[in-house]
C-alpha positions in Angstrom: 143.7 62.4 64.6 142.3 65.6 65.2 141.8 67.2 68.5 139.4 69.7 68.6 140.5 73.4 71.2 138.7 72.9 74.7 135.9 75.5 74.9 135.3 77.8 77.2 137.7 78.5 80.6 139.5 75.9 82.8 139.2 75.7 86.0 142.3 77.4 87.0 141.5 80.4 84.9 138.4 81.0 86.6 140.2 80.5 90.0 143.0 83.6 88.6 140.2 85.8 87.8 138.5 85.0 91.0 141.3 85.8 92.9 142.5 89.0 91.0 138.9 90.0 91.6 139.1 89.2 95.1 142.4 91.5 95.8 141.2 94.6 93.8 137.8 94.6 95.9 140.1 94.4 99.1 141.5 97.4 98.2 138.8 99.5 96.7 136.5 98.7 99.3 137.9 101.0 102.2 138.0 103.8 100.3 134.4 103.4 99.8 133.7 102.7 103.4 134.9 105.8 104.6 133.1 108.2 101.8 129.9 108.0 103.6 131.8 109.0 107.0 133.2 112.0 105.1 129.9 112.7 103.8 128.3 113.0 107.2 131.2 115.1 108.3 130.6 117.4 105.2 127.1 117.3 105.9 127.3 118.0 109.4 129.6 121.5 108.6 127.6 122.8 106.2 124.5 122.7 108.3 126.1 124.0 111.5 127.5 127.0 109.1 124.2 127.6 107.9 121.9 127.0 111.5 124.6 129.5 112.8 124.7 132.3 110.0 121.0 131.8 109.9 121.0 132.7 113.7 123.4 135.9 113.4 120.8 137.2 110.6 118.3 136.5 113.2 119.9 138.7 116.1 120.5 141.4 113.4 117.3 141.9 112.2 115.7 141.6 115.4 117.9 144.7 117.3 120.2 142.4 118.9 117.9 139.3 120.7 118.7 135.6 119.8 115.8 133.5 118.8 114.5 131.4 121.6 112.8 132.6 125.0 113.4 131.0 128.0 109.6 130.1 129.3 106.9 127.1 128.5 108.6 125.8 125.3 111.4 127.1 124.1 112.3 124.1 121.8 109.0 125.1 120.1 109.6 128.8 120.3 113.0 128.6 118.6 111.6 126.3 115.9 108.8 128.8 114.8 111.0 132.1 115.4 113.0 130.5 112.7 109.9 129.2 110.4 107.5 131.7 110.4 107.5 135.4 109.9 107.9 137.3 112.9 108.1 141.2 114.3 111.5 143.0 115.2 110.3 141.7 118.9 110.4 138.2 117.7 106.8 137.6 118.1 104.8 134.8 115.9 101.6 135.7 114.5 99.1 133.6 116.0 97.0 133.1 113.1 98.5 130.6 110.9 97.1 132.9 107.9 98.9 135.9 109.1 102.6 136.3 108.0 104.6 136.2 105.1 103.8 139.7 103.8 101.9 141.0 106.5 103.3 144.1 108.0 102.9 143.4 111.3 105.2 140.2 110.7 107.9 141.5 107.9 110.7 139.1 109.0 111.8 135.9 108.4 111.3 132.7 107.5 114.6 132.4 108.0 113.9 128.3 107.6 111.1 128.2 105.3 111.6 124.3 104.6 112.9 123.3 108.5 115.8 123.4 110.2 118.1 120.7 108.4 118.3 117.2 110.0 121.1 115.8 111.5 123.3 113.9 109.3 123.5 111.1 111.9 120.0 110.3 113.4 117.7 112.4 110.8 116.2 114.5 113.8 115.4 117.9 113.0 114.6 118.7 116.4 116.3 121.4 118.6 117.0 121.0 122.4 117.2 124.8 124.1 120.3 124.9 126.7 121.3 127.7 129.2 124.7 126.2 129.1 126.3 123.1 127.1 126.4 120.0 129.0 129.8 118.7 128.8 128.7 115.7 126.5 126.4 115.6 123.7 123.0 113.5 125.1 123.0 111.9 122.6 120.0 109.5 120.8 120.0 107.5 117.5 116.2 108.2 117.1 114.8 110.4 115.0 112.8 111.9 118.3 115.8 112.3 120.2 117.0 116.3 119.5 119.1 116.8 116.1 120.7 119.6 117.5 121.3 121.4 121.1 121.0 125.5 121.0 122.9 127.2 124.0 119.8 130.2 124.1 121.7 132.7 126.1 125.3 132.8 123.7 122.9 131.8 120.4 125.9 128.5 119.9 124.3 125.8 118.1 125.9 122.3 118.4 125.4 118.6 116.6 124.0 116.0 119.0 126.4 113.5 118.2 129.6 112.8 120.1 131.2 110.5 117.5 135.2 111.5 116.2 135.5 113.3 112.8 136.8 111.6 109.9 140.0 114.3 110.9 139.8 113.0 114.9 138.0 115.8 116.8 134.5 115.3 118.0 131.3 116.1 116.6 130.4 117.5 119.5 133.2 120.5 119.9 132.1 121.7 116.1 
């Protein structure tokens, strides 16, 4: 009597590899979950460091003013101090053709492809501030501001009010 070898798996192997599958993803999977945390975090620095450096160069080259006015719009003023060339008195040529390389404008862009979004809600929008409220605003939209700018110290914070991956808020950044 011959007995032909089964082929292929049984039942319980498949049920062993199942399992052994099931355990590894249960413990790769949270150190996957938090990489994208840590990458908003990461995110998040290196924008600040660059919005703020970028606003020091600003006050330098411009004899010791921060960029934004207080008056009609400064959100908008802000946005195009740090997008288009301007004068040592922070003025904007208001001819869309005038600038980069015109004498009368020889500063800046100091953002010639926008201010960087916010790593949480995309926004690339500023909100102008006399003084930090105590809490970001907040917003998940892309409308809502990206980033709140304190015009008379030149501080720029995130919106968002969410803990660190290291337990500190966004917000005190």
């Amino acid at each position: 009597m011959n007995r032909s070898s089964p082929s292929g798996f049984s039942l319980v192997e498949i049920l062993i590899v199942v399992v052994v599958l099931g355990i590894v993803a249960a413990v790769v999977m949270p150190q996957f979950a938090g990489s994208s945390e840590f990458a908003r975090y990461t995110s998040t620095i290196d924008n600040l460091q660059d919005m703020r450096e970028i606003i020091d160069l600003y006050k330098n080259k411009h004899r010791g003013r921060l960029p934004g006015v207080a008056g009609a719009d400064p959100d908008l003023v802000f946005v195009e101090q740090m997008s288009l060339p301007t004068n040592v008195n922070g003025e904007r040529s208001g001819n869309a053709n005038q600038g980069f390389g015109d004498p009368d404008y020889p500063l800046g862009p100091y953002v010639p492809h926008g201010i960087p979004a916010n790593p949480f809600n995309g926004s690339r929008a500023i909100r102008t501030v006399t003084t930090f409220p105590a809490s970001p605003p907040g917003g998940s939209n892309v409308t809502d501001p990206g980033w709140i700018y304190e015009i008379t110290s030149g501080r720029i914070r995130i919106n968002n009010g969410g803990p660190t991956p290291f337990g500190t808020e966004y917000w005190e950044l």
